[in-house]
N, C-alpha and C positions, 0 to 999 in steps of 0.2 A: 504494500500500500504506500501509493508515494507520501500520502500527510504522517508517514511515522517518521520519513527522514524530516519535514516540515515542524512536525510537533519537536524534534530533538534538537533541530539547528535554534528554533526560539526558547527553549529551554523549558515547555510545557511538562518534559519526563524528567525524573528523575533520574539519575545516572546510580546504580547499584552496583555490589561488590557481587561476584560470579560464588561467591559464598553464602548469597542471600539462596534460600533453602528452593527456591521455585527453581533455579538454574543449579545449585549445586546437586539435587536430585540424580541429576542424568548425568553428568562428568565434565571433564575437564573440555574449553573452546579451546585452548591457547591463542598467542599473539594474534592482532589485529581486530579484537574483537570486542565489543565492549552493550554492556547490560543497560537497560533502564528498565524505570516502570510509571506507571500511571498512575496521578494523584490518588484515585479511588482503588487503586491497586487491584483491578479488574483487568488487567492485561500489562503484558513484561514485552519486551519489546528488546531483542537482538540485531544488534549493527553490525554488518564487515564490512571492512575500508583497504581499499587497494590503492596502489596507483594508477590502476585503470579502470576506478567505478567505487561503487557500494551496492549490499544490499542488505537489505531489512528483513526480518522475521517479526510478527506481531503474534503473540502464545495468548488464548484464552484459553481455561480451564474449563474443561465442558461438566468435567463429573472426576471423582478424586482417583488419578494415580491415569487420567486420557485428557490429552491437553490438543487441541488445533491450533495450526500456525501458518497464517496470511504470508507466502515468501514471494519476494517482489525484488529483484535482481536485476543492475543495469552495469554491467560489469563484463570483460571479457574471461576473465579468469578469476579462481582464488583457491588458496591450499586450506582447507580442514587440517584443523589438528585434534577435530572430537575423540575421545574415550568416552566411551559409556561408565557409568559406572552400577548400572541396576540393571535389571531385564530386561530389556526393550523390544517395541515391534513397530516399524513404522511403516505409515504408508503415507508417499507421494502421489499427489494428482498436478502434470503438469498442464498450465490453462494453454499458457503463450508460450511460446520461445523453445531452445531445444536445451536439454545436459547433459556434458559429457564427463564420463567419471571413470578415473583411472583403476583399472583392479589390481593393480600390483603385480600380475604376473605376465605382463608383457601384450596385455588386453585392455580395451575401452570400453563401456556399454553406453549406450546412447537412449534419452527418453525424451520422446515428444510429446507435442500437444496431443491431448486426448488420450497419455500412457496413464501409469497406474504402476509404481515401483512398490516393491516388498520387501525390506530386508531389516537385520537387528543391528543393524550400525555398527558392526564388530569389520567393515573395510570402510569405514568414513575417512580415516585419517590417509588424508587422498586428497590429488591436483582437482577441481573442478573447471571444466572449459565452457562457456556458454559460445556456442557458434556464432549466435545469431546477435548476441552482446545485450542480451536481455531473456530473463526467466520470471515466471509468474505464475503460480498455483498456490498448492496447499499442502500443508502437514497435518498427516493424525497420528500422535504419537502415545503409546502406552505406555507405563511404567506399569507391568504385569502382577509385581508382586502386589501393587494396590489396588490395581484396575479388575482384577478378576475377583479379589473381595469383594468389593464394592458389588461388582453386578451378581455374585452368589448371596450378598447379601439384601439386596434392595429388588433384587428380581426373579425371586424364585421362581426356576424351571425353564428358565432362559437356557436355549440349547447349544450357546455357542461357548467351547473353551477356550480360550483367549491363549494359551501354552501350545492345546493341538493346532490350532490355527495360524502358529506363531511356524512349528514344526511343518505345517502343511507348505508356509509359501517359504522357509527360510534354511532347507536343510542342506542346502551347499553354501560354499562363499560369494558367489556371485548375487548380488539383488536379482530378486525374480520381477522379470516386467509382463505388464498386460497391457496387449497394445488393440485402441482402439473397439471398446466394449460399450455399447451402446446403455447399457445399465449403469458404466462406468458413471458417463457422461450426464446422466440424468442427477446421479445423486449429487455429485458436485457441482454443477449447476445453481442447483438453489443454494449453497453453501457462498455462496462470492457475495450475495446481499441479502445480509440476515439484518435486520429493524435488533439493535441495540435493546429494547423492550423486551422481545424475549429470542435474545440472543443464549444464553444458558438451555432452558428446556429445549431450543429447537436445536441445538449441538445433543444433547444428548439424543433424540428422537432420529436426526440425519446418523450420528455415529453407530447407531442399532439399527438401521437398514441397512449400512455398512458393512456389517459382522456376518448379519446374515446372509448377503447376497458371497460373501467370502467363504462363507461356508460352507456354502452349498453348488458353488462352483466346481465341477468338475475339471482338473486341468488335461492339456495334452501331454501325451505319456512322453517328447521329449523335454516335456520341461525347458525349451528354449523358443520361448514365443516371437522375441527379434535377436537378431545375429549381434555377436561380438567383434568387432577388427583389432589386428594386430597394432600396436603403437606403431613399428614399422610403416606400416600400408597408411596410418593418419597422418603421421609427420610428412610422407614425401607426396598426399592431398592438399593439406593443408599449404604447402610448398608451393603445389603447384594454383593455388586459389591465389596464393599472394600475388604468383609471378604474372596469374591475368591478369589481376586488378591493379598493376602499376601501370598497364597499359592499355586501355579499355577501347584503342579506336583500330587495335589489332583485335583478329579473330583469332581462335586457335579451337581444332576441333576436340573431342576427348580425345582422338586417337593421337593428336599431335604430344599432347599431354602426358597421356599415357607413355608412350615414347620416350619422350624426354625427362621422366621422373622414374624410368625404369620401374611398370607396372602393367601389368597385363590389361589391356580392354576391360576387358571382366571387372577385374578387382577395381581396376580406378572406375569405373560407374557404379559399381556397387556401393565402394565405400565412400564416394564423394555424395552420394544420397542418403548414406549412413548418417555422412558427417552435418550436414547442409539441409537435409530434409525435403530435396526434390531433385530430380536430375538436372545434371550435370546443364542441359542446353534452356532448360527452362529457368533455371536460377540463374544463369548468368544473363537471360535478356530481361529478369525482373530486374536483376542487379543494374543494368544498365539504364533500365527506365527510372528506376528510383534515382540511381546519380543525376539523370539527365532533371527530374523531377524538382532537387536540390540544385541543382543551376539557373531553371526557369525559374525559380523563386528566388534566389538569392545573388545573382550575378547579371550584367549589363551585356552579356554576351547574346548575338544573334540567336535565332533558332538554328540556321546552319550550320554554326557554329559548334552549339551545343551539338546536333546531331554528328559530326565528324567526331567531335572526343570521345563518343561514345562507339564509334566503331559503324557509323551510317554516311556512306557517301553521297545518299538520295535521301534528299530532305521529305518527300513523298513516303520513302520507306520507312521513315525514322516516326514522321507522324501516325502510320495506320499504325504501328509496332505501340507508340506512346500511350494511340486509345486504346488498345484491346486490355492494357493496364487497368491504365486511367478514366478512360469511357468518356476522355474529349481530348480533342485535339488539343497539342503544345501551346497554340496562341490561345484555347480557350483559356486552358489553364491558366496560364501567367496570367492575363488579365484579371483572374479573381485574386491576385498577388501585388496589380498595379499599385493599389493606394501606399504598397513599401515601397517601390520601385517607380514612380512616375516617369523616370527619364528610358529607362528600358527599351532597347533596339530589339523589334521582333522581325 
């Protein structure tokens, strides 16, 4: 949520020692990290600061020992240094953006929008990469040894155990992902604008529809619902993303790419879709339209113009390319931008 980084820059939170008992709970953040919380101490609020970005976590307590957490990330990278320190079982819904998370043994896994991660935080202390330079979803996290009292004690005959469910999605090291579940999407959904008024009962009522559609989820017997890539095969992706985007009015096909980052066909489409979240030829002409998109509003440069940097030597071409984006033409656009730019050459 962007008004947590807002509420903290005017000093609305308090700033708290990671020994205050809501955070020290769960274990150690280490460096870059730093705690607040809310006047009415109805929510705690975790910042990371990089040198290329921040992001926020906002923690409400829905019911004692399961907590959700609003995560809103505008950052290209950052290293976790979490230890757990209790039982835990968490589960990510990411809304927007994509995350990459390093598994330590020469492996990535990658969660998009509309995924559903699994795991008990025992490989968090880990590089996180966001591709896209921005993430936004949600955390539900247990603390087991309270969280399953709690519901045996307030909810007799509730049929979910919070230990086998924990066992069901978490019994390798890898986080278990679920991608694209239509069930997924529904519950969390209503979870992004909950009314402050009954924000408590409706966290716990969303968190128990939650449990149960988990529980009764059948998985697939390889238990690997998206692929993992090699660090290898990201780094010399990644490489080759930079090396188009220094020069955006040169073409280069995947195959050229491929080639030249020594990677098979195969692998560099694979994993540049892995990495990126669309192929290879359609991300790079959204990528081009958005740059061009960021010129027509902010720079005195022709429409021609703009269109050559981008790799369009037919300003005809450049424009159908721009609407199928945008859904109007370059001059319409810029116009709705003129009152910043009245002098602007179209």
């Amino acid at each position: 949520m962007r008004e947590a980084s807002a509420c903290i820059q005017s000093g609305l939170l308090r700033k708290v020692s990671f020994r205050n008992p809501v955070f020290n709970r769960f274990g150690e953040c280490g460096d870059g990290v730093s705690a607040f919380e809310s006047p009415d101490r109805t929510s705690s609020v975790i910042q990371v600061r990089s040198e290329n970005g921040e992001g926020t976590m906002v923690a409400y307590q829905a019911f004692p020992g399961a907590f959700i957490t609003y995560d809103d990330f505008h950052m290209d990278s950052c290293v976790s240094q979490f230890e757990p320190r209790t039982d835990l079982f968490c589960i990510d819904h990411c809304r927007e953006g994509r995350l990459e998370q390093s598994l330590g043994d020469s492996t990535l896994s990658y969660m998009a929008a509309g995924d559903l991660k699994l795991d008990d935080r025992s490989t968090h202390q880990s590089e996180f990469f966001f591709p896209l330079s921005h993430y936004h979803g949600i955390t539900v996290t247990f603390d087991l040894s309270v969280a399953d009292q709690y519901l045996c004690r307030m909810l007799d005959g509730f049929p979910v155990d919070l230990h086998a469910l924990k066992t069901k999605y978490c019994s390798s090291s890898r986080p278990y992902i679920l991608h694209g579940v239509e069930s997924v999407r529904h519950i969390f959904s209503e979870l992004y604008a909950v009314p402050a008024a009954i924000r408590e009962p409706y966290f716990k009522i969303k968190i128990l529809e939650l449990l149960l559609f988990l529980d009764t989820l059948v998985l697939p017997e390889n238990r690997q619902s998206r692929p993992y890539f090699y660090r290898s095969q990201v780094e010399k992706v990644k490489a080759a993303y930079e090396f188009m985007c220094m020069d955006l009015a040169r073409h280069y096909t995947a195959s050229d790419l491929a080639r030249r980052f020594g990677l098979s066909l195969t692998a560099f489409r694979a994993c540049f879709k892995g990495v990126y979240g669309q192929p290879y030829f359609t991300y790079m002409r959204e990528y081009r339209m958005n740059k061009a998109a960021v010129d027509l509003r902010t720079t005195n440069l022709s429409v021609s113009a703009i269109a050559c940097q981008v790799g369009y030597t037919s300003s005809s071409k450049f424009a159908a390319a721009f609407k199928e984006i945008f859904d109007e033409s370059p001059l319409s656009y810029r116009k709705s931008y003129q009152p910043m730019h009245a002098d602007i050459s179209i």
